[in-house]
DOLORO-371719 format. One record per residue (C-alpha): x, y, z; residue number from 1. Coordinates in steps of 0.02 Angstrom, whole numbers, always signed. Example, Ala and Ser with C-alpha at 12.3 -4.5 7.8 and 13.67 -1.06 7.14 Angstrom:
2
@east->+615 | north->-225 | up->+390 | n->1
@east->+684 | north->-53 | up->+357 | n->2
This chain:
187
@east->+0 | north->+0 | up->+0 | n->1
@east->+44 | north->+195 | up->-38 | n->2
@east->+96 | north->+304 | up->+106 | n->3
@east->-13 | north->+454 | up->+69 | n->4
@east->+71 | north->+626 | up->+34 | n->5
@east->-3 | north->+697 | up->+197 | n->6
@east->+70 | north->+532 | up->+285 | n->7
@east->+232 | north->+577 | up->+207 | n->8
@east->+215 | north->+750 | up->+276 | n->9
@east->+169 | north->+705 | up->+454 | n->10
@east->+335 | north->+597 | up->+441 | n->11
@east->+445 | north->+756 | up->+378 | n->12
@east->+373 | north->+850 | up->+524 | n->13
@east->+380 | north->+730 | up->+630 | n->14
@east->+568 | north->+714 | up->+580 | n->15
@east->+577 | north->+895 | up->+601 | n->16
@east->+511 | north->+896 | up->+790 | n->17
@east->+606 | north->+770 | up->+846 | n->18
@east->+758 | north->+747 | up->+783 | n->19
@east->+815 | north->+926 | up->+692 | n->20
@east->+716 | north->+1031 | up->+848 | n->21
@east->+737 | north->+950 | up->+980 | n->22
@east->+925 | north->+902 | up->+963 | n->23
@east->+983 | north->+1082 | up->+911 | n->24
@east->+1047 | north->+1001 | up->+730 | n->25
@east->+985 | north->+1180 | up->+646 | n->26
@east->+975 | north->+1327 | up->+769 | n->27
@east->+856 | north->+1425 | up->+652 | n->28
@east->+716 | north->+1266 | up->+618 | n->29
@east->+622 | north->+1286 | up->+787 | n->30
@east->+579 | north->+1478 | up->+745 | n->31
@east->+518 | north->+1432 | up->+542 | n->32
@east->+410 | north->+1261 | up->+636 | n->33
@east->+338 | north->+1398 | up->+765 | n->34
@east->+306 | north->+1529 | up->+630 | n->35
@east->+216 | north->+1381 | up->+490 | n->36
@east->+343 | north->+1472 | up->+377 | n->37
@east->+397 | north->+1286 | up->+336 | n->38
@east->+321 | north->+1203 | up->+171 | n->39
@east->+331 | north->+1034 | up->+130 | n->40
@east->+303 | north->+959 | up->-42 | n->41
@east->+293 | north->+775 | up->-73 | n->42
@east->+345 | north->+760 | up->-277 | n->43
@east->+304 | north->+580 | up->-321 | n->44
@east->+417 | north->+592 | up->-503 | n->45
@east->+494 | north->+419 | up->-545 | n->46
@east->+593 | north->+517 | up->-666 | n->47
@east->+762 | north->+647 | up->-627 | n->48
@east->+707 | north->+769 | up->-752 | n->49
@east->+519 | north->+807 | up->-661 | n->50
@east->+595 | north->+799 | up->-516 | n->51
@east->+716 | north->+942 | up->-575 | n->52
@east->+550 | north->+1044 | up->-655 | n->53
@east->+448 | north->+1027 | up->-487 | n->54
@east->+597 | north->+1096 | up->-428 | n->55
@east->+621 | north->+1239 | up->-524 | n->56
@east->+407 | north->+1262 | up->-493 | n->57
@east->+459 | north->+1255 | up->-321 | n->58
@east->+571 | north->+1412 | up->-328 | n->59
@east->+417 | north->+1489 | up->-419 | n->60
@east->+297 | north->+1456 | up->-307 | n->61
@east->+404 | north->+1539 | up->-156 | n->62
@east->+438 | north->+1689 | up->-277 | n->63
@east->+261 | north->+1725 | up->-268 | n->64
@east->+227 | north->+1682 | up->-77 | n->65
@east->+350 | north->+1785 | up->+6 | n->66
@east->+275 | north->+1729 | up->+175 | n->67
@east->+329 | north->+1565 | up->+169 | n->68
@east->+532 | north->+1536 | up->+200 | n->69
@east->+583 | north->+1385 | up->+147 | n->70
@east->+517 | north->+1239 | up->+55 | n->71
@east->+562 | north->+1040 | up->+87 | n->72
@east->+538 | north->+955 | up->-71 | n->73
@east->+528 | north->+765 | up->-41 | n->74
@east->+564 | north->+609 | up->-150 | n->75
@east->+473 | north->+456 | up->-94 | n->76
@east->+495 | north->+376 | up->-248 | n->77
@east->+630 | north->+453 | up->-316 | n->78
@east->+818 | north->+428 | up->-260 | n->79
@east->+820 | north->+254 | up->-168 | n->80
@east->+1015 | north->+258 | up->-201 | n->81
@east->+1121 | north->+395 | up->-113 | n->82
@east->+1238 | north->+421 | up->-258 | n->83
@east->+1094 | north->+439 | up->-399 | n->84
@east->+1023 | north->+560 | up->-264 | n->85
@east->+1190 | north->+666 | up->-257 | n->86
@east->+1171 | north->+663 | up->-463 | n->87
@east->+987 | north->+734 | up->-443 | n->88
@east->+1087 | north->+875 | up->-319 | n->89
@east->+1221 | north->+929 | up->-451 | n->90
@east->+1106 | north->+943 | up->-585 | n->91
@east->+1004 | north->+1044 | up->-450 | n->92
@east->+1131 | north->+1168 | up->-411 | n->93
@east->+1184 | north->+1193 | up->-598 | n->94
@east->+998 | north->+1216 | up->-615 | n->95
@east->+981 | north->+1369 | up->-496 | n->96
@east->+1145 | north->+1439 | up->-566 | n->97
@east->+1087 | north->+1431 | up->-749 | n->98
@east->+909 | north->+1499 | up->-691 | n->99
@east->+971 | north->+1656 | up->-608 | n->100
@east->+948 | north->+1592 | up->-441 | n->101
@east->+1130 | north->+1596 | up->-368 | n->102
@east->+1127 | north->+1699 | up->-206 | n->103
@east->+951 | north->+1697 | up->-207 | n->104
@east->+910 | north->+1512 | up->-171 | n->105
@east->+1029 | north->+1400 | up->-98 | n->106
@east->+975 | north->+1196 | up->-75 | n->107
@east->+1015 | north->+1085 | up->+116 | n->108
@east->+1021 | north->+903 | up->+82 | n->109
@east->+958 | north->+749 | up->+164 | n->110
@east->+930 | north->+589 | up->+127 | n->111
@east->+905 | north->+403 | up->+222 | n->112
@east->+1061 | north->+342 | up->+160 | n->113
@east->+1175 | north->+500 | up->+179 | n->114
@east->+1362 | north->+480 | up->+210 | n->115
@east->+1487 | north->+631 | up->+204 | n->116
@east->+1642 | north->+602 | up->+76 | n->117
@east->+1758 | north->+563 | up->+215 | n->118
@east->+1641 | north->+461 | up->+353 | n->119
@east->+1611 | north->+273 | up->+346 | n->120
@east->+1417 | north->+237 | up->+306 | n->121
@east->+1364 | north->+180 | up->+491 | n->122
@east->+1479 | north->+346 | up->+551 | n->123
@east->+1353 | north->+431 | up->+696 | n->124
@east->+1394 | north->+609 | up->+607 | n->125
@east->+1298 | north->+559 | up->+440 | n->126
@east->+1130 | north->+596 | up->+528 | n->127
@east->+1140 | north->+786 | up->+528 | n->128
@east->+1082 | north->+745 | up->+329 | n->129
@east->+981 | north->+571 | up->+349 | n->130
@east->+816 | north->+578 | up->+338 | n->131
@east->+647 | north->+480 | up->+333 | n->132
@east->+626 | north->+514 | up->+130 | n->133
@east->+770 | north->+585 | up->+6 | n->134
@east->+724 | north->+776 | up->+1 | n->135
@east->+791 | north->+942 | up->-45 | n->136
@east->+780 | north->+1091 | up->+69 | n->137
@east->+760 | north->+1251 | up->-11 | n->138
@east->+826 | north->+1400 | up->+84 | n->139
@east->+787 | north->+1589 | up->+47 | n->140
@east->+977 | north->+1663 | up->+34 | n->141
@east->+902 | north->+1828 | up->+123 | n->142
@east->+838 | north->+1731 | up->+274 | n->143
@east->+1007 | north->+1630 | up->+299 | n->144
@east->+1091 | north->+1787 | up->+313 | n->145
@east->+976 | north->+1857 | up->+435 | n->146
@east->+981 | north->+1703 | up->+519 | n->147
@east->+1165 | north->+1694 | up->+511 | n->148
@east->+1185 | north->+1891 | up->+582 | n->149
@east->+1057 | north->+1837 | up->+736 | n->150
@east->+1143 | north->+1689 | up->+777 | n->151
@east->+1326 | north->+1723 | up->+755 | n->152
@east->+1475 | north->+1600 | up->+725 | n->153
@east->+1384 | north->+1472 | up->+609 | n->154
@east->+1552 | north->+1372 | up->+575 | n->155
@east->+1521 | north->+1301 | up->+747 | n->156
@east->+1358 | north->+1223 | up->+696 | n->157
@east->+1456 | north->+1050 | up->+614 | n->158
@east->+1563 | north->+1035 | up->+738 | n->159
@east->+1419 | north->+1027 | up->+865 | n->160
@east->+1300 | north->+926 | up->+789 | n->161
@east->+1437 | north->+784 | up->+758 | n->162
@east->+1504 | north->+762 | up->+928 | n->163
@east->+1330 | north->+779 | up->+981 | n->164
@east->+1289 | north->+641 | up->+866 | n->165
@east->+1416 | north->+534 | up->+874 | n->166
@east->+1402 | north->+537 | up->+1094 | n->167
@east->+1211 | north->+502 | up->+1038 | n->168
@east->+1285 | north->+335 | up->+925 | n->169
@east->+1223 | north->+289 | up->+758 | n->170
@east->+1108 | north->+159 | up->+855 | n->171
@east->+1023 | north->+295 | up->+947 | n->172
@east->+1019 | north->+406 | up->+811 | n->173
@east->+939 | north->+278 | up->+696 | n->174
@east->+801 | north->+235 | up->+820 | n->175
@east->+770 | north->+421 | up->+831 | n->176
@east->+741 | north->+433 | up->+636 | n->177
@east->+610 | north->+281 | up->+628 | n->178
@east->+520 | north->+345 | up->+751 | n->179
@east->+460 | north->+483 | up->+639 | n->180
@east->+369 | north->+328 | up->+550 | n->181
@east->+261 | north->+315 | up->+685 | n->182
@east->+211 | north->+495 | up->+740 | n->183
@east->+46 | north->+524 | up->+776 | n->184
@east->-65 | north->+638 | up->+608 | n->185
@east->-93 | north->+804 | up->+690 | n->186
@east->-245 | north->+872 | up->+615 | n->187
């Protein structure tokens, strides 16, 4: 059977809440969650080149709903394997670039299966990216700035989140991420 889109949503959030919130892994989620400035989108493409043009939708969309700041565009279908994924990403960012959307857009990625160039694949630090689905995050430039100016020191952020993580153990870490399978639909 089909997980629905707004089951696939729920799941996001739910990933959201309890992992990216609640364990600090991006200082500037809690206040987007709080505010609803958060979209999701679940794109069920089975093909790299809709994916790229609900993308690029995506980006027009936000350009005409200046109240919402970022958008997480999510591939249930799409991008089972990490390294066809990281394909989907480069044609992503050359995508932006050629559209005019350098500085203006900038994309966060996740997926279940992420692992950082130089980690091993069960490496605790890979779950700042993993996620319940293989997504995009699309990030206003202007609000990361702002962000960025509020918070201070961002280069800290990595460092945090991986001995965080890796004191937290990929076990713990993994349980954390299925659990998002199970929320509870908020209506």
């Amino acid at each position: 059977m089909q997980v629905t889109d707004s089951t696939i949503i729920e799941q996001t959030l739910a990933w959201v809440r309890s992992f990216i919130v609640e364990h600090n892994i991006c200082p500037f989620a809690k206040r987007e969650l709080e505010n609803g400035s958060i979209r999701v989108e679940v794109v069920r493409s089975k093909k790299m080149e809709v994916a790229l043009e609900e993308l690029v939708a995506e980006i027009e969309w936000l350009n005409e709903h200046p109240e919402t700041d970022t958008t997480l565009l999510v591939f249930p279908t799409l991008f089972k394997n990490f390294d066809h994924y990281l394909d989907y990403v480069e044609f992503a960012e050359s995508l932006l670039e050629e559209q005019g959307y350098d500085g203006i857009y900038q994309l966060a990625t996740f997926h279940p299966d992420y692992c950082f160039a130089d980690a091993e694949p069960e490496d605790a630090s890979n779950y700042t990216n993993r996620s319940p689905y293989a997504m995009v995050h699309l990030l206003r430039e202007a609000s990361v700035e702002k962000a960025i100016a509020f918070y201070g020191d961002t280069a800290l952020i990595p460092e945090r989140n991986i001995a965080l993580l890796t004191a937290m153990g990929s076990t713990a870490a993994e349980a954390t991420l299925q659990r998002c399978f199970n929320a509870p639909l908020h209506k």
